[in-house]
N, C-alpha and C positions, 0 to 999 in steps of 0.2 A: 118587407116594407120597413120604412126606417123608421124608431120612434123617434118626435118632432123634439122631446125634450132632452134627448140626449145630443142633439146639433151644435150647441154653442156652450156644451160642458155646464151645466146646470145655471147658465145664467141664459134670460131673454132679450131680444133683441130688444129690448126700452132700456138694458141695462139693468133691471130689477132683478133680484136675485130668486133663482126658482125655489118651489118649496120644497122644503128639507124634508129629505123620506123618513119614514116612521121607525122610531126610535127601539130595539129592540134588548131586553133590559136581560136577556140572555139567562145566564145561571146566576142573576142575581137574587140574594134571598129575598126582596122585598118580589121578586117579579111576579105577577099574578093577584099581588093582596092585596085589600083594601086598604087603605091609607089611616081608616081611625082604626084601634084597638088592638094596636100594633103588637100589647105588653099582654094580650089573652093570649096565656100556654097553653089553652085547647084549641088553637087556630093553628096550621101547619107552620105558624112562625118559630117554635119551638122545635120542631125538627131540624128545621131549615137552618138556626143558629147555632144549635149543638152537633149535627150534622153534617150540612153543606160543605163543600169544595168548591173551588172555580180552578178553571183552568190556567189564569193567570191573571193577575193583576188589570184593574180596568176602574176605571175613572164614578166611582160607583156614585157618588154626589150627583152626579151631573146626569148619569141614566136616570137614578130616580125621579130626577127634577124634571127630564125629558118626556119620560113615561107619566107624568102627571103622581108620582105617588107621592112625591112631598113640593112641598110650593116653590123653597129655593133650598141651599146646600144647609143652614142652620136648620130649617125645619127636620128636614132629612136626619143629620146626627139628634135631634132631638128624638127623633121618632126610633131610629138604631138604636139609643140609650133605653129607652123602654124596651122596645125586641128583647135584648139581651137581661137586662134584667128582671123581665117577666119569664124567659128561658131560665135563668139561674133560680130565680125562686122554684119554678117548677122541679129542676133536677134535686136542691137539696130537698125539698118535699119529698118528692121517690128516693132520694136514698133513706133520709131518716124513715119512711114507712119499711123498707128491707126487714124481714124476719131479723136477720144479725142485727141491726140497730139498736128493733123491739127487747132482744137478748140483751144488749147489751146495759139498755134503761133498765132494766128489770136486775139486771145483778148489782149496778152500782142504786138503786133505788133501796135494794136488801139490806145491802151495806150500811148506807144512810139510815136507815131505821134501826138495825140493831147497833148502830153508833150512840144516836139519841137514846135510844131507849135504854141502854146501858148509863149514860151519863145522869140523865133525869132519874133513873132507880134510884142513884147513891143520891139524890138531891130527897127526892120522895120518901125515903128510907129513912133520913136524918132528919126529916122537917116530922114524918109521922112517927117516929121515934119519940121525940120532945111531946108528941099529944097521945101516944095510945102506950097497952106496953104491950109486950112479947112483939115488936115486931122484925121481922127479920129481912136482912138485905136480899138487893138483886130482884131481879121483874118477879120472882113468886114471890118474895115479899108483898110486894106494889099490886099482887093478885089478892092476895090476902086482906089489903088495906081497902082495896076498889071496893070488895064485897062487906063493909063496914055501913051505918046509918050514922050519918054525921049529928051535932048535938049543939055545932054556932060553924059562924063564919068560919075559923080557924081550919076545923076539924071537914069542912066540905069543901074550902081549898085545898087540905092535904089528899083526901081521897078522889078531889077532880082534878090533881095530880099523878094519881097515881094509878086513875083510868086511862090517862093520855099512855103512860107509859106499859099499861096494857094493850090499849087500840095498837101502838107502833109495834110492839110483840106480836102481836094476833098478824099486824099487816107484814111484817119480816118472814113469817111464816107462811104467809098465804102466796107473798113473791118467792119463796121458796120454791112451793108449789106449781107457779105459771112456768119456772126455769126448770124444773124436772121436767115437764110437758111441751116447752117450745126448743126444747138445748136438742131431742134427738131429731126436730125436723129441721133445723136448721143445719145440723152437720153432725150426723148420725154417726159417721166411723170416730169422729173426733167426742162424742158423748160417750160410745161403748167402747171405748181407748182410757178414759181418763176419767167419766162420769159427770155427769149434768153439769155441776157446779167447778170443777176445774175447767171443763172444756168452755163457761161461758165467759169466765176469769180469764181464760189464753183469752178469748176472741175481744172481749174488752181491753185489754191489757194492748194490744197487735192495732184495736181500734179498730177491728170487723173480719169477717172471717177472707175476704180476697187480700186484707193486708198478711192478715198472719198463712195463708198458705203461701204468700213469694219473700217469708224470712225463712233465712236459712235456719239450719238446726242449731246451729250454736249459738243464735240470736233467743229459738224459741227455749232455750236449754237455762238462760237465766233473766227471764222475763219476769217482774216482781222482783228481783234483785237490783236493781238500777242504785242505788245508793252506796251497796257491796260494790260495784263494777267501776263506778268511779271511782269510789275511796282507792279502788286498784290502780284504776288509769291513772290518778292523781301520786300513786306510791305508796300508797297509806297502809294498803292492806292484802292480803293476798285475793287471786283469782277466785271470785265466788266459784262452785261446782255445779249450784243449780239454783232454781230462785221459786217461785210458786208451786213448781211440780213435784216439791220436796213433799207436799201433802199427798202425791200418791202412793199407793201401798207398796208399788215397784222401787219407789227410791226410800220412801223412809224405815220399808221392810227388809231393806238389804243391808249387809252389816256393813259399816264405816271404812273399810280400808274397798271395797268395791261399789260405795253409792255414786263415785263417780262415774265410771264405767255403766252403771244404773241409768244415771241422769241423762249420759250422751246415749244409750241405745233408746231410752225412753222419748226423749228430744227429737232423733229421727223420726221415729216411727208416729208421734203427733205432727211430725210438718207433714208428712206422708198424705197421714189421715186427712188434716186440712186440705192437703192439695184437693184428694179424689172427693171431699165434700162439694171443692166450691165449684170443679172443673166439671164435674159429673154426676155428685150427687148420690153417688148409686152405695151403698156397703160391700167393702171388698174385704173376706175371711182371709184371705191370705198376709195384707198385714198385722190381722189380728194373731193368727198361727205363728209366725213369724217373730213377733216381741214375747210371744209367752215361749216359745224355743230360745230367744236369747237372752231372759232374763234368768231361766230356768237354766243355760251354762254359764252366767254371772253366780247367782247363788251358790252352785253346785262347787266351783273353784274358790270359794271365801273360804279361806284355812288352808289351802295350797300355795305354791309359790306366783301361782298364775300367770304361770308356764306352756299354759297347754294351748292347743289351736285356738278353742276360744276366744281365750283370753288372748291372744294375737287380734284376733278380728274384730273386740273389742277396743285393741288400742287405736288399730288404722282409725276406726269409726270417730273415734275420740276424739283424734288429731283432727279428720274434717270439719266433725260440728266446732271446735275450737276455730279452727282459720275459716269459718265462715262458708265451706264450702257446702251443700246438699247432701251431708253424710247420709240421710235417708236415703236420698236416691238411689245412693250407691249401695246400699244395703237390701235393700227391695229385692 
């Protein structure tokens, strides 16, 4: 049997045009949702924005407006503009909550306190100098002064100066203490590689730990040098050899004529670490076995000509973290 309204191609015989079939808003992200509260990232509009795909390009104004989800095409971009920035608020939310972030507040918050509190010591020192005597510089001085009975104004400004700059001491220590505790769960091979406090320095330094496992090793080899590395690129100065990692006992305990050799096998074997923290998570002995055998034939050749196989294997490796390439990998 024939349908009646497909006879005359969707128009009737008065000449009135027939009604328009219903509007289907397909994979578009508004499809399905209510129309107020467009910008709540606990409603699937947050998936749906940072998520979504369409198959191709479509007329998305004009569906929404069809589907009744917005009134005309201004409404519509009006209401896409919240979508999207109710999504971005939510995502930087979860990233800044990431453990690595939390690390990363936490080491530059350390910093910032024993910044202050070193500079207000020498203020607190010379202010309670001029009112007390025997006092001595630096935060134990400023301990010495906190535990005083002040006797006028003067003297209970200086030692409620000189409490502040004990609270920020106490508090640099205590962030000490959250970074020895959240550095092994957030990348375990990269904390018992390096130790709490370098490995939270790479990851701040890289700006979280998925950036720093996709730098190469000659990147992660003079991180904290950036001033060095210019003054190079500029001509000024020669090629830094390392930059933060200088404070580990692998490069600042190897003698000078092989700390660079040091710094490039040590460089690999932390992008390494980084990598399997962020990809897997899991501690793997084998890169830890592995830098203690090749530091252990860096030391061994200091005072030889550095000649021997090692020391071959240490240059290749050199050369890649230098040109940027994944020396680690290749070293694995």
């Amino acid at each position: 049997m024939t349908d009646p309204n497909s006879e005359h191609d969707g128009a009737s015989d008065a000449g009135v045009p027939a009604a328009a079939a219903p509007i289907d808003p397909g994979d578009g992200w508004f499809a399905g949702l209510p129309a107020e509260d467009v910008d709540d990232s606990t409603q699937p509009t947050h998936a749906r924005i940072v998520d979504g795909t369409a198959d191709e390009p479509r007329e998305w104004p004009r569906l929404a407006v069809a589907s009744g989800f917005a009134a005309d095409e201004e409404d519509y971009y009006d209401r896409l503009h919240a979508a999207t920035t109710g999504a971005t608020r939510a995502s930087v939310r979860e990233r800044e909550r990431a453990d690595d972030r939390q690390l990363i507040h936490a080491v530059r918050a350390r910093d910032d306190c024993e910044r202050v509190a070193n500079e207000l010591s020498e203020r607190a020192a010379e202010w309670s100098g001029s009112l007390f005597d025997d006092v001595d510089p630096g935060i134990e001085g400023a301990r010495a002064v906190a535990g005083r009975e002040p006797s006028g104004e003067l003297e209970r400004r200086a030692i409620a100066l000189s409490e502040r700059v004990v609270g920020l001491a106490d508090e640099r220590d205590a962030l000490a203490t959250t970074i020895d505790r959240l550095a092994p769960a957030v990348a375990p091979n990269l904390t018992e590689m390096a130790g709490p406090e370098l490995a939270a320095r790479l990851i701040a330094l890289a700006g979280g730990l998925e950036s720093l496992a996709k730098k190469p090793s000659g990147t992660v080899q003079v991180l904290g040098a950036e001033d060095a590395l210019f003054a190079h690129l500029s001509g000024h100065a020669p090629s830094p050899k390392h930059g933060i990692i200088y404070t580990h006992e692998f490069v600042r305990g190897t003698p000078p004529e092989e700390r660079g050799s040091a710094a490039r096998a040590l460089a690999g074997k932390l992008t390494l670490a980084a990598r399997v923290d962020h990809y897997s998570g899991e501690r793997r002995e084998s890169i830890h076995a592995d830098l203690r055998a090749r530091m252990a034939t860096i030391r061994a050749r200091s005072g030889s000509d550095g000649s021997d196989e090692g020391g071959s294997t240490g240059d290749d490796e050199g050369n890649e973290a230098e040109n940027g390439t994944n020396g680690g990998d290749t070293d694995e």
